[in-house]
C-alpha positions, -999 to 999 in steps of 0.1 A, spaced: -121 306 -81 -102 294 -50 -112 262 -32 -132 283 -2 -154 296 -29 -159 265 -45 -169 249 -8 -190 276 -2 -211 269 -34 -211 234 -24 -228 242 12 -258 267 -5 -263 240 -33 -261 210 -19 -248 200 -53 -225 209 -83 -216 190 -112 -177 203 -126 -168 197 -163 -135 208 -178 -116 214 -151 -80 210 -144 -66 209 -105 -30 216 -94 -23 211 -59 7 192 -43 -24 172 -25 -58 172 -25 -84 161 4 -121 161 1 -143 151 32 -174 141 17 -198 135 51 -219 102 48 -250 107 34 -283 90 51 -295 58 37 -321 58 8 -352 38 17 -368 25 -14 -403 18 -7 -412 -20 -15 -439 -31 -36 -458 -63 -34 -449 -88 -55 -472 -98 -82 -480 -132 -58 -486 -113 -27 -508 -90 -47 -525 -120 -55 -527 -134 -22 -544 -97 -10 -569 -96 -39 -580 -136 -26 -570 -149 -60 -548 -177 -52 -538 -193 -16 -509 -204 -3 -510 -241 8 -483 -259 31 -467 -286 -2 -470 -319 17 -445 -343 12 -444 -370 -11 -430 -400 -13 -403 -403 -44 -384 -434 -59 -356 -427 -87 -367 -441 -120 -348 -472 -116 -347 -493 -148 -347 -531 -151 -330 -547 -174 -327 -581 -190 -291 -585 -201 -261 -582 -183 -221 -567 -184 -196 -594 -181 -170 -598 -159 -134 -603 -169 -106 -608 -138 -70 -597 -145 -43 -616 -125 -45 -651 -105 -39 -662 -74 -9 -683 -65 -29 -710 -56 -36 -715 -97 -1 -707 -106 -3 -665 -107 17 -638 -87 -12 -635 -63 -33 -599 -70 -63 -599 -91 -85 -574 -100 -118 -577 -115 -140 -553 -135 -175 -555 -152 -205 -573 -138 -232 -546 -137 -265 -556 -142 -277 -518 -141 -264 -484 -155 -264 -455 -130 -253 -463 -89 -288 -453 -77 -310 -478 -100 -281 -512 -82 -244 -506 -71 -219 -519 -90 -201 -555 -79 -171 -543 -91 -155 -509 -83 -137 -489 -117 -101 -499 -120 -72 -470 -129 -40 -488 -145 -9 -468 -149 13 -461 -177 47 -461 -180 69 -466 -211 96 -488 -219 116 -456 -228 119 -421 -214 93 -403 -226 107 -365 -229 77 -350 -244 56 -361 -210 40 -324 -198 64 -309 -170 39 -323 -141 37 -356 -147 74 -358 -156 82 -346 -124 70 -374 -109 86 -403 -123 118 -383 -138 141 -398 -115 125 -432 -124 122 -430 -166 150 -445 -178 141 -479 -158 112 -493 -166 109 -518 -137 116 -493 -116 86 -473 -127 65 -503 -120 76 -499 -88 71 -469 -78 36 -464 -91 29 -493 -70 46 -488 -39 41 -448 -37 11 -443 -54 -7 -474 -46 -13 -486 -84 -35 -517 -92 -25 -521 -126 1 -514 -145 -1 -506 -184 34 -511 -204 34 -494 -237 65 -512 -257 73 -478 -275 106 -486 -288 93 -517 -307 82 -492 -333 106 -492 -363 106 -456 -365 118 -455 -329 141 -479 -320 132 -513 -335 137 -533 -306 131 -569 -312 98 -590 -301 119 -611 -279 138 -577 -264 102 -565 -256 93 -600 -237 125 -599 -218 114 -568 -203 78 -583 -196 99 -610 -175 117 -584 -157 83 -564 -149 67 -598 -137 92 -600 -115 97 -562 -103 57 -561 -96 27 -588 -83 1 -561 -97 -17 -573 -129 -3 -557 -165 -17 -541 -198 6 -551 -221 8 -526 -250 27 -522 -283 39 -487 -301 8 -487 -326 22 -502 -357 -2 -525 -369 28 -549 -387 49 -549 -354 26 -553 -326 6 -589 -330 47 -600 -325 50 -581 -297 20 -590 -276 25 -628 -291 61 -627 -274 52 -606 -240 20 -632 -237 42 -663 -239 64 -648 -208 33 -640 -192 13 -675 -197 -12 -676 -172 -10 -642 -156 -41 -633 -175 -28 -598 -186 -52 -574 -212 -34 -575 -244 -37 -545 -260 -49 -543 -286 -66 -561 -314 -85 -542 -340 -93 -544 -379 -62 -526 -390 -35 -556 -380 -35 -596 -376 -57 -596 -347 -60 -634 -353 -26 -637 -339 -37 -618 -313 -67 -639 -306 -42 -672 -307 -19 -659 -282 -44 -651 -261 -62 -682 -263 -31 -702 -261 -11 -685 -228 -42 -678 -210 -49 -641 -214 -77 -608 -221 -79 -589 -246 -85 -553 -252 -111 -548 -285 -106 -511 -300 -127 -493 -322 -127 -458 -332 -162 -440 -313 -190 -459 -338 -209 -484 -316 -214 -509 -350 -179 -511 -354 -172 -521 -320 -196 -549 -325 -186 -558 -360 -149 -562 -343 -161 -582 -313 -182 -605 -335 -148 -612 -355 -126 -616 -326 -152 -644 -315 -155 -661 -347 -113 -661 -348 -115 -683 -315 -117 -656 -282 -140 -664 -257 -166 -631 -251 -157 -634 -214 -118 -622 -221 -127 -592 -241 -127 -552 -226 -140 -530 -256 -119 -496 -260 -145 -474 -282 -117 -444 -280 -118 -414 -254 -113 -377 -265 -107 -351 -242 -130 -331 -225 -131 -304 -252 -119 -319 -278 -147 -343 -290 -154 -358 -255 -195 -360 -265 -190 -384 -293 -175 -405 -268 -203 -400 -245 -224 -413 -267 -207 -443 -286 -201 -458 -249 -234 -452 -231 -250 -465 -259 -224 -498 -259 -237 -500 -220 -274 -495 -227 -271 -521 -254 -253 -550 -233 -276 -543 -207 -306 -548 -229 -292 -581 -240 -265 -581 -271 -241 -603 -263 -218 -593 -284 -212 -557 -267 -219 -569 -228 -181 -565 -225 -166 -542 -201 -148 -509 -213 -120 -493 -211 -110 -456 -218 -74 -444 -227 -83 -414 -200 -43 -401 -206 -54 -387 -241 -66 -358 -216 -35 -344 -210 -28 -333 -249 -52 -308 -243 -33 -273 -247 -61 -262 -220 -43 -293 -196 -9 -283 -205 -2 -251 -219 22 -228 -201 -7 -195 -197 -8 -178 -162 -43 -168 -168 -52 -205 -169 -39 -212 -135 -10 -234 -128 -4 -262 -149 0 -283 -118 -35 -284 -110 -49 -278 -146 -36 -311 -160 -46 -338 -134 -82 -315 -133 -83 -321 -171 -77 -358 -168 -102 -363 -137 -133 -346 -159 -124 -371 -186 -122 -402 -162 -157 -392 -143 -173 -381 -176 -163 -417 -189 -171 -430 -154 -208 -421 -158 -212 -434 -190 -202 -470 -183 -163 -473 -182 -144 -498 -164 -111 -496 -165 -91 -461 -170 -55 -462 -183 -38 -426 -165 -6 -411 -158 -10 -387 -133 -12 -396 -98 -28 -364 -90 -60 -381 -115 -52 -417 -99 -60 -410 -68 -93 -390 -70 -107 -412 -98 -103 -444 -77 -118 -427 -47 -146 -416 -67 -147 -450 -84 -155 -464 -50 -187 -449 -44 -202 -464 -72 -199 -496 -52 -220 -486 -23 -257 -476 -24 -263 -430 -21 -257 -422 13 -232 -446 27 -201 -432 16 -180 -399 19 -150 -392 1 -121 -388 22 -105 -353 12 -77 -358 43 -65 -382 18 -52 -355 -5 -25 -337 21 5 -349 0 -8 -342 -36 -10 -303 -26 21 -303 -13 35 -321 -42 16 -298 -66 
């Protein structure tokens, strides 16, 4: 059958269905004309049926007057300042955090707006993902000049200094090598510091002991004490050169108390402690951190005094998510994945209570502390400022 035939067919028919059929032809068109639109006819809807039959009427819904649930409560979160003025012997910044007397923005703002510290390391750190080590790689092997940077490009209000090479396993630097670099940092920076060890529970309370003498009076968060190493030592230095400390427990409500109770009876006054009750990672456990911290919040609020402390969250665990920083194209760039990764962690934490975030990103820093702003202002009043974000894309 040639093609003539077959069009033929096609005119008389108005229709033909083809199996099993094979076409050569060096090219092939069919003009199919444009077929008139198909009207489906529209039946009522079960309500206007309804309506027709008289069974029910439409009313105009008046408006009503609505107030959020707001709850009142009868305790309180204390405050705890970082930093002092010159005028009592400091480098001049502080920053303060805590001092809600309510959960959620709508039910009383907070007095205090969330605080993002920065980390940086005492050593390059080499296994940093590719986007955040693009940042600072010209910067890693000085850690003063890290300071520095994170507070004169990317506007930092704290920095966190983790004493990584303290660690036997690392590089065993010496107590007093780790406070000569806390003298150097005083001096690099006038922004507040976390002072952190490298984890091992026989090495730290000398570390912190040594950085807090170099630091007397600066009022820096030591970090940290918990039931796994001499936190009395921890609680003495404190005590004695005029500093915070940060409490950390591992997600169980009970044992953040039980370790806030101790660090009280060892001497620390309740006002310089910030409870860390340990953040996963969206995705990797982040609900049991949900809940260990808004029931910490609920609990201060409603009056124990020995969990009205304000919290912190180690928000950088995000980014050992493979979902952050996995090299897979069908993810999306890493470049955006990561510091999206460590922003959910930091507002998810946000909303539950947290204070004081400890990040690595800038991309994270920057949104998180505009974010953190709002929760200072009353619905309505503020607007984030997205013009603000020009130089991350470009950067990313």
């Amino acid at each position: 059958m040639d093609l003539n035939a077959l069009i033929k067919i096609i005119e008389k028919v108005g229709r033909i269905e083809i199996e099993n059929i094979t076409i050569t032809a060096d090219e092939l068109i069919i003009n199919i004309p444009s077929a008139p639109p198909i009207v489906i006819p529209q039946t009522p809807s079960i309500k206007e049926k309804l309506v027709e039959e008289g069974i029910i009427e439409i009313k105009d819904v008046p408006e009503l007057d609505w107030e959020p649930p707001v709850e009142k409560y009868p305790g309180y979160i204390r405050e705890v300042q970082f930093g002092k003025p010159k005028s009592e012997g400091g480098r001049g910044k502080v920053v303060k955090i805590g001092g809600q007397k309510a959960l959620y923005r709508f039910e009383e703002p907070q007095p205090n707006p969330p605080v993002v510290t920065f980390d940086i390391f005492d050593i390059p750190m080499p296994g940093l993902p590719k986007p955040i080590r693009e940042f600072f790689q010209d910067v890693m092997e000085d850690p003063c000049e890290w300071a520095k940077k994170c507070v004169k490009e990317f506007g930092a209000d704290m920095i966190t200094i983790h004493h990584i090479s303290t660690d036997p396993k690392i590089k065993d630097k010496s107590p007093k090598e780790a406070a000569k670099l806390m003298e150097d940092l005083l001096q690099a920076v006038d922004v507040p510091f976390v002072i952190g060890g490298s984890g091992n529970p026989q090495k730290d309370p000398l570390v912190l002991e040594a950085c807090a003498e170099v630091a007397e009076g600066d009022r820096c968060l030591l970090a940290s004490a918990n039931l796994e190493l001499d936190y009395k030592k921890i609680v003495d230095a404190a005590m004695k050169y005029d500093h915070n400390v940060l409490a950390w427990s591992i997600m169980d409500p009970n044992m953040a108390r039980d370790l806030n109770r101790k660090l009280v009876e060892a001497g620390l006054d309740p006002n310089r402690i910030v409870m860390d009750p340990t953040t996963c990672a969206l995705g990797y456990g982040i609900e049991f951190s949900i809940n260990a911290m808004t029931r910490l919040r609920l609990n201060g609020l409603k009056g124990d005094e020995l969990v009205n402390m304000p919290m912190s969250s180690g928000t950088t665990n995000a980014i050992g998510a493979r979902e952050a920083w996995m090299n897979n194209p069908e993810w999306g760039p890493r470049e955006y994945r990561l510091p999206l990764w460590e922003i959910t962690t930091g507002i998810t934490m946000m909303m539950c209570g947290v204070d004081l975030f400890m990040m690595l990103n800038p991309i994270s820093v920057k949104t998180l502390k505009e974010i953190g702003k709002t929760l200072t202002t009353k619905p309505g009043e503020v607007k984030l400022n997205t013009n603000n974000y020009e130089w991350i894309t470009a950067k990313a």
